[in-house]
PLY file of the C-alpha trace (Angstrom):
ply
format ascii 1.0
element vertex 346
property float x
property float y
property float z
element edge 345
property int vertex1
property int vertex2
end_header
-66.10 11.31 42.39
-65.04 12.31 39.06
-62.92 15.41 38.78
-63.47 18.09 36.53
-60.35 18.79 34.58
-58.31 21.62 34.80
-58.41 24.65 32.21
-55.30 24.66 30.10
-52.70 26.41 30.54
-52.53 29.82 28.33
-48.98 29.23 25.80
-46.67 31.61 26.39
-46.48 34.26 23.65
-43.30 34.04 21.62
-41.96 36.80 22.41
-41.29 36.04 25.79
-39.36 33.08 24.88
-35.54 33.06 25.68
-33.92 31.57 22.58
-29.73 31.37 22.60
-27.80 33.62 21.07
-26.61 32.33 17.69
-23.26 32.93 19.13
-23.59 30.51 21.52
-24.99 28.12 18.71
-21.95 28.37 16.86
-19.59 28.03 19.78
-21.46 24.78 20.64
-21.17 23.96 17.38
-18.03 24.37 16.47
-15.95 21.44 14.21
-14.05 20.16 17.03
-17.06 19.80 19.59
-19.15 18.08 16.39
-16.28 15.86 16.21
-15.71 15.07 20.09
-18.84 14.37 20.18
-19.22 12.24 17.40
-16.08 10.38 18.75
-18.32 10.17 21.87
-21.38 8.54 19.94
-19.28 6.61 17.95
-15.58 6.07 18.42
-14.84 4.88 14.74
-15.55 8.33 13.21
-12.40 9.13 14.65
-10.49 5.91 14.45
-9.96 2.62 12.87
-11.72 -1.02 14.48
-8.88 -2.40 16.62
-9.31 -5.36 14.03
-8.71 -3.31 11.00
-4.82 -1.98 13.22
-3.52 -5.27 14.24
-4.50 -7.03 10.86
-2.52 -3.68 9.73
0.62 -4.42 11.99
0.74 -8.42 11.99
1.03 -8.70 7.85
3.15 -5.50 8.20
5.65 -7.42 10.14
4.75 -10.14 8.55
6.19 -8.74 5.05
9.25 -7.44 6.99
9.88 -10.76 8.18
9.81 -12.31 4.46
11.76 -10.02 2.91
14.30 -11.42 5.47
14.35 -14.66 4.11
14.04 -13.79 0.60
17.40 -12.21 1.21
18.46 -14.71 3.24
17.71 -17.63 0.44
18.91 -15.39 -2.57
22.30 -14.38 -0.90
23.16 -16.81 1.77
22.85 -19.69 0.12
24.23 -21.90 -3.22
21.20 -22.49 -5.20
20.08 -19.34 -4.24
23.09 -17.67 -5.82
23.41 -19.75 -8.85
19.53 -19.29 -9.13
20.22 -15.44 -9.81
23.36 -15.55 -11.76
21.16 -17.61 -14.51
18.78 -14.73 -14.34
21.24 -11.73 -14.18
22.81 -13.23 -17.20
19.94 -14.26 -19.66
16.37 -12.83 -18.21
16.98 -9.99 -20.79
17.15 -12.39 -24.10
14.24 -14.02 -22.45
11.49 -11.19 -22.89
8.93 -12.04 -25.59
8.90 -9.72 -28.20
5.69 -8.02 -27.45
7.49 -7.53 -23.56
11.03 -6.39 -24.57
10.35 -3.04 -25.97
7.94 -1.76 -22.79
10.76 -3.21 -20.24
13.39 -1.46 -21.97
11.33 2.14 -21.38
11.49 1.76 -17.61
15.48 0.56 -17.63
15.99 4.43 -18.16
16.68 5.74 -15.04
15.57 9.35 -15.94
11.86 7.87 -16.70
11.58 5.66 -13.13
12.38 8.74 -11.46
10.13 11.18 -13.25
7.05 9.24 -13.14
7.32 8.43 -9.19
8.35 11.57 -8.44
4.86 12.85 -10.63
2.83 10.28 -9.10
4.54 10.95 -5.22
3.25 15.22 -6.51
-0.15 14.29 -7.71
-0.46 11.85 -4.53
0.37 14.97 -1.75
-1.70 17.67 -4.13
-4.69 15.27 -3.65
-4.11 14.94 -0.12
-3.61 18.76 0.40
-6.90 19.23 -1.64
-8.79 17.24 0.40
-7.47 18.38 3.58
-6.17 15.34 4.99
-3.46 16.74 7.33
-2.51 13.42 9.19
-2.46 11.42 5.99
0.33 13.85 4.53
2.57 13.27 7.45
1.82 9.47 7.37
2.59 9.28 4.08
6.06 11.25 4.40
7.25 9.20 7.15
6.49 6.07 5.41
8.44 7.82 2.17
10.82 8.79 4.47
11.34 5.21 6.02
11.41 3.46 2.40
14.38 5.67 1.35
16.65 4.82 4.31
15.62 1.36 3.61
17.00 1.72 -0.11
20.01 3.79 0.95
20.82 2.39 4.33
20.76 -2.00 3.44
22.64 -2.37 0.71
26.08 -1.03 1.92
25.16 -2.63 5.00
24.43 -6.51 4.14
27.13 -8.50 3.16
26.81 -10.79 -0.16
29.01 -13.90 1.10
31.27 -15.61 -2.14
29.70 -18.78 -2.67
29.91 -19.57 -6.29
31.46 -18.12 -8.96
29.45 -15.55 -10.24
29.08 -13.70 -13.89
27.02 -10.96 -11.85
28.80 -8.01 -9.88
29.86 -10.46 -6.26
29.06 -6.75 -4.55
25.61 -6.40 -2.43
22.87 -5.05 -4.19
19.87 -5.47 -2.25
16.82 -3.72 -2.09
16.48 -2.53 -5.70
16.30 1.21 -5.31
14.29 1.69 -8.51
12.05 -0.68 -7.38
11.32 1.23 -4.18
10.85 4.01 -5.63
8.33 2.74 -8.05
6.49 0.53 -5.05
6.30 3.30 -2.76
5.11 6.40 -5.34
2.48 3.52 -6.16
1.62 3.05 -2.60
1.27 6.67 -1.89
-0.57 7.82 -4.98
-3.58 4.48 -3.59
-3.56 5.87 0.08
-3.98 9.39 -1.06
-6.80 9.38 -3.34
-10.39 9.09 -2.69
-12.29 5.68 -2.47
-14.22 5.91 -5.81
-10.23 5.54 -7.76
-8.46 3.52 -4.90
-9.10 0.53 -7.50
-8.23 1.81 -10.27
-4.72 3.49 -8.77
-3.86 -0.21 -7.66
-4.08 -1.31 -11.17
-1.93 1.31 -12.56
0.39 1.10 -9.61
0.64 -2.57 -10.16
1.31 -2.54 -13.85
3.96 -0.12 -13.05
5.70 -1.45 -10.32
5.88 -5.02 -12.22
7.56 -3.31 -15.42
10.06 -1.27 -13.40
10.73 -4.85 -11.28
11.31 -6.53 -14.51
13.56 -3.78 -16.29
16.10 -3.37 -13.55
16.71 -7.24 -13.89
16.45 -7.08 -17.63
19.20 -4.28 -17.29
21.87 -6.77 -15.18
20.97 -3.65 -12.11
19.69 -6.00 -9.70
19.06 -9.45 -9.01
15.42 -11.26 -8.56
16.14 -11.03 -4.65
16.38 -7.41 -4.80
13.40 -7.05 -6.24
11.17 -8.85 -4.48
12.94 -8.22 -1.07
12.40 -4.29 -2.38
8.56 -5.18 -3.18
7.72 -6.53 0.54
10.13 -4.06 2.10
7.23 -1.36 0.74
4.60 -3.47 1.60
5.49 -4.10 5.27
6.10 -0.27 5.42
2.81 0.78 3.79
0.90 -1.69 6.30
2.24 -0.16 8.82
1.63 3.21 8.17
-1.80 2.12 8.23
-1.75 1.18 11.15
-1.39 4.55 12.59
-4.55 5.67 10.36
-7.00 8.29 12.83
-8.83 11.33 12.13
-8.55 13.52 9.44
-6.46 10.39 7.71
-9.73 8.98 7.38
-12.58 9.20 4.89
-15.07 11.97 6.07
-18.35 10.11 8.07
-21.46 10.25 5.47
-18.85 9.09 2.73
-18.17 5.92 4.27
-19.71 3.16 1.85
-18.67 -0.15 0.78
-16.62 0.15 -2.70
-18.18 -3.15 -5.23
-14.81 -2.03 -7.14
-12.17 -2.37 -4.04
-13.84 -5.40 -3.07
-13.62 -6.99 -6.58
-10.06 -5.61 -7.77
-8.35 -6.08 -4.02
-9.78 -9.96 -4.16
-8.70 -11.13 -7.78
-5.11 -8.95 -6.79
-4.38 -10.96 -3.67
-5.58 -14.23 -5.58
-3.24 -13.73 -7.86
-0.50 -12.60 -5.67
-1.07 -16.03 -3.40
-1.48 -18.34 -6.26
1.59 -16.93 -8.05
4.04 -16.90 -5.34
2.96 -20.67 -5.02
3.83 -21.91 -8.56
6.41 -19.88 -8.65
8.01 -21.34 -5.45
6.72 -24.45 -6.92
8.82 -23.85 -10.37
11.78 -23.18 -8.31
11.56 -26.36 -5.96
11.70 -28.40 -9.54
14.70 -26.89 -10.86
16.76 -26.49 -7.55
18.48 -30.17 -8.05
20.02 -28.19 -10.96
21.09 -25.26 -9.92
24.43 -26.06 -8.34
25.36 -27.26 -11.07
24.32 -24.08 -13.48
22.32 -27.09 -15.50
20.74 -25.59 -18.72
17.60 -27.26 -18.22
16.84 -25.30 -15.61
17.19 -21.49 -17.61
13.73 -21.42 -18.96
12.39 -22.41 -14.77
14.06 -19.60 -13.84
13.06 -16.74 -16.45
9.42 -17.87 -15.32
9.73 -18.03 -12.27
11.49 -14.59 -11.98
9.02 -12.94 -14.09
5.78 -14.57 -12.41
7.37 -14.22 -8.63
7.82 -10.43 -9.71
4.14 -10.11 -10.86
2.83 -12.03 -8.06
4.37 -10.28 -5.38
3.22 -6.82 -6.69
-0.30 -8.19 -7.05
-0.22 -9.44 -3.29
1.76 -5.65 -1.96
-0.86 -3.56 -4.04
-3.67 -5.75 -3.12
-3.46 -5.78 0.41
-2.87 -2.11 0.54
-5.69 -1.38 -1.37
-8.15 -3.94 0.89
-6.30 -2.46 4.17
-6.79 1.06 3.09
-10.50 0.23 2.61
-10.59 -1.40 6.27
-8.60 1.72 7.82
-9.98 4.74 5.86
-13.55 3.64 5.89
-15.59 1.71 8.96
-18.46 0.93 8.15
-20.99 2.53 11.18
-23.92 4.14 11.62
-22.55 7.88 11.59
-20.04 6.66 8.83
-23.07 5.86 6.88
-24.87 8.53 7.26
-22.64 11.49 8.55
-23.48 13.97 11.36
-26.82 15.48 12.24
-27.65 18.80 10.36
-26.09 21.81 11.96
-28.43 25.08 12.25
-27.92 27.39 9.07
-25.72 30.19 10.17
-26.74 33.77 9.74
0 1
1 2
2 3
3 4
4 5
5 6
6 7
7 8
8 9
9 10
10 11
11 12
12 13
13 14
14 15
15 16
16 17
17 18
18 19
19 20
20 21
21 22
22 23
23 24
24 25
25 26
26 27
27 28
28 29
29 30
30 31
31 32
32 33
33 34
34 35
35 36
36 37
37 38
38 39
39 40
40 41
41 42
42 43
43 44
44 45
45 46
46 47
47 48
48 49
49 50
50 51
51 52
52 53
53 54
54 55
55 56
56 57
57 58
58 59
59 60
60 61
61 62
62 63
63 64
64 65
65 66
66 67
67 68
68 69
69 70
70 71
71 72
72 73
73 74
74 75
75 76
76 77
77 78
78 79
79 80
80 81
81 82
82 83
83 84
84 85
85 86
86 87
87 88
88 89
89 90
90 91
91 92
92 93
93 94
94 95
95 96
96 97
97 98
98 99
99 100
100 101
101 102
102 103
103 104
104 105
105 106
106 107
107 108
108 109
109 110
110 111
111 112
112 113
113 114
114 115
115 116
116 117
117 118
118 119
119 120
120 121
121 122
122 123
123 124
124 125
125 126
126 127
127 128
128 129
129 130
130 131
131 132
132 133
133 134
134 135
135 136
136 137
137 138
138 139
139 140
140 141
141 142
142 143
143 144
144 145
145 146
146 147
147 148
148 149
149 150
150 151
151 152
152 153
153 154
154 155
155 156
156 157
157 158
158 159
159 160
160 161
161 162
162 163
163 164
164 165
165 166
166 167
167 168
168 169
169 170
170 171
171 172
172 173
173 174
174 175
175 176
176 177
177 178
178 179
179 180
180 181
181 182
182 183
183 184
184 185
185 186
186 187
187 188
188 189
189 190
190 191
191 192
192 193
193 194
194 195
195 196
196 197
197 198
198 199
199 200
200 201
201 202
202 203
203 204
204 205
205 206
206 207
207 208
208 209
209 210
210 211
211 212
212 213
213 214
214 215
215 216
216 217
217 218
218 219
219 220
220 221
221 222
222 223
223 224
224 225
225 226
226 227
227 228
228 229
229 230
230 231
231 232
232 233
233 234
234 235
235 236
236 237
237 238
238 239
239 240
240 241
241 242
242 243
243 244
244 245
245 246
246 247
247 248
248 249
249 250
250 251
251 252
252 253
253 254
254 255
255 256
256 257
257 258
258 259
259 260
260 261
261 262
262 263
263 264
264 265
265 266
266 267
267 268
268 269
269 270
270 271
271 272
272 273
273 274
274 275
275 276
276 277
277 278
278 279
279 280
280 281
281 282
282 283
283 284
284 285
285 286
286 287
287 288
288 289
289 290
290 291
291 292
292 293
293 294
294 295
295 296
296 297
297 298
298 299
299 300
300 301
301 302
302 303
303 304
304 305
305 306
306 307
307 308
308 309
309 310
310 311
311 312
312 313
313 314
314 315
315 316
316 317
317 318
318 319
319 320
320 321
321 322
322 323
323 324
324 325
325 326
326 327
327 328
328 329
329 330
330 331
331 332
332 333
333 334
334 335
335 336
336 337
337 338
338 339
339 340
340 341
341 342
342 343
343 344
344 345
């Protein structure tokens, strides 16, 4: 039989509705519970892919490890030290004209200084701005760790009398200056938002390379120091990375791919690769020389110094521009498109 339905049921009038006190909304609502449970919906709001970390901590180490050898063929062995006495002694007449006079600015000690202690300012002003708490003690560690590094190794590793030398026999390895320069760089990319991570690593790479090249220009420091000093940063800055969470972290709903990262972190580390090839390459075709100091063998090494110097910048800057990317930004759902709407508050 068919049933005759039943009457609907009357709504209840509004007014007899129990809504939540806004209170209570607020309380629910609060920035730590939106974030818990964002973490809980998805965990990379809050941290890093696991991918993004170890990448982070194996080319740290990685960098660590070859600034080892670096030192290790620069100072510990006979081609390695004849290698840098031809530099230390000529690299300066060497410049091209066009070169000489912009070198010469950064072999003032006074101007390194200033301008990485301006850009190391502007770097923890932008991070105070934009509230990035865990980024600002990050980024002092890591500042902390590359000036032991430049104080602490050079009274510490010994500089073995191979040859005789026109250069200063004494240790002189890692470069402070160079440091200095690497590391305000480094800071100044990690600190500001994505939209000028690019451009920083430019600017941060020009002016690493020029203060690399001035302190050898100046007879301060030897091509090992340099480029140990270079990857000494790098390895550091990787690894600071690593430790990337929360608030260090772009803010979800900001989190897009950058067309300008992707372009200027790819032709960086090309260059930095390819470089460090020929100019191990260059070097491997002059070393039957260099015991002997053979003159041939000057113009190898002025390009080779220059080019290593360059290339090794382009590969320290361009990772930590394309692992900043990685670390600051994953790409998700809630990254995309940021948390739901809260209620307007009255």
């Amino acid at each position: 039989m068919l049933q005759q339905p039943t009457a609907a049921t009357p709504a209840e009038p509004l007014e007899s509705l129990s809504f939540p006190d806004m209170r209570e909304v607020e309380a629910v609502l609060s920035p730590q519970d939106v974030n818990k449970g964002l973490a809980q919906a998805d965990p990379l709001t809050r941290h890093p892919r696991v991918s993004s970390i170890v990448l982070c901590v194996v080319f740290g180490l990685l960098m660590l490890a070859a600034s080892a050898g670096v030192w290790w063929l620069g100072v510990r062995t006979m081609d390695g030290q004849s290698y840098e006495d031809i530099v230390w002694s000529k690299f300066d007449a060497a410049l091209p004209g066009w070169l000489a006079p912009v070198v010469h600015v950064f072999a003032i000690s006074a101007v390194v200084i200033t301008v990485s202690v301006i850009m190391g300012a502007i770097a923890f002003a932008v991070l105070i701005v934009r509230k990035r708490w865990l980024s600002i003690a990050q980024l002092a560690v890591f500042g902390g760790l590359c000036f032991a590094a430049a104080e602490l190794l050079k009274p510490l590793l010994p500089r073995p009398y191979l040859i005789n030398l026109e250069s200063n026999p004494n240790n002189s390895a890692p470069s402070g200056h160079v440091i200095l320069a690497a590391a305000a760089s480094v800071m100044l990319l990690c600190a500001v938002p994505r939209v000028l991570r690019a451009l920083v690593a430019v600017i941060g790479w020009a002016y690493t390379v020029l203060v690399g090249l001035s302190v050898i220009a100046a007879q301060w420091h030897r091509p090992t120091d340099v480029i140990m000093a270079l990857l000494i940063v790098g390895g550091l800055a990787l690894l600071a990375l690593a430790t990337t969470f929360a608030s260090g972290m772009d803010e979800p709903g900001t989190r897009v791919s950058s067309a300008s990262v992707q372009i200027v972190g790819s032709v960086m580390l090309t260059i930095g690769v390819l470089g460090i090839l020929y100019g191990a390459y260059i070097i491997w075709q002059i070393q039957p020389g260099l015991a002997m100091s053979a003159e041939w063998t000057n113009t190898g090494a002025y390009v080779s110094t220059a080019l290593l110097t360059a290339a090794v910048s382009a590969l320290v800057l361009g990772i930590t521009l394309a692992m900043r990317q990685l670390t600051a930004s994953p790409l998700t759902k809630l990254g995309l498109v940021g948390a739901p709407p809260a209620p307007p508050k009255r």
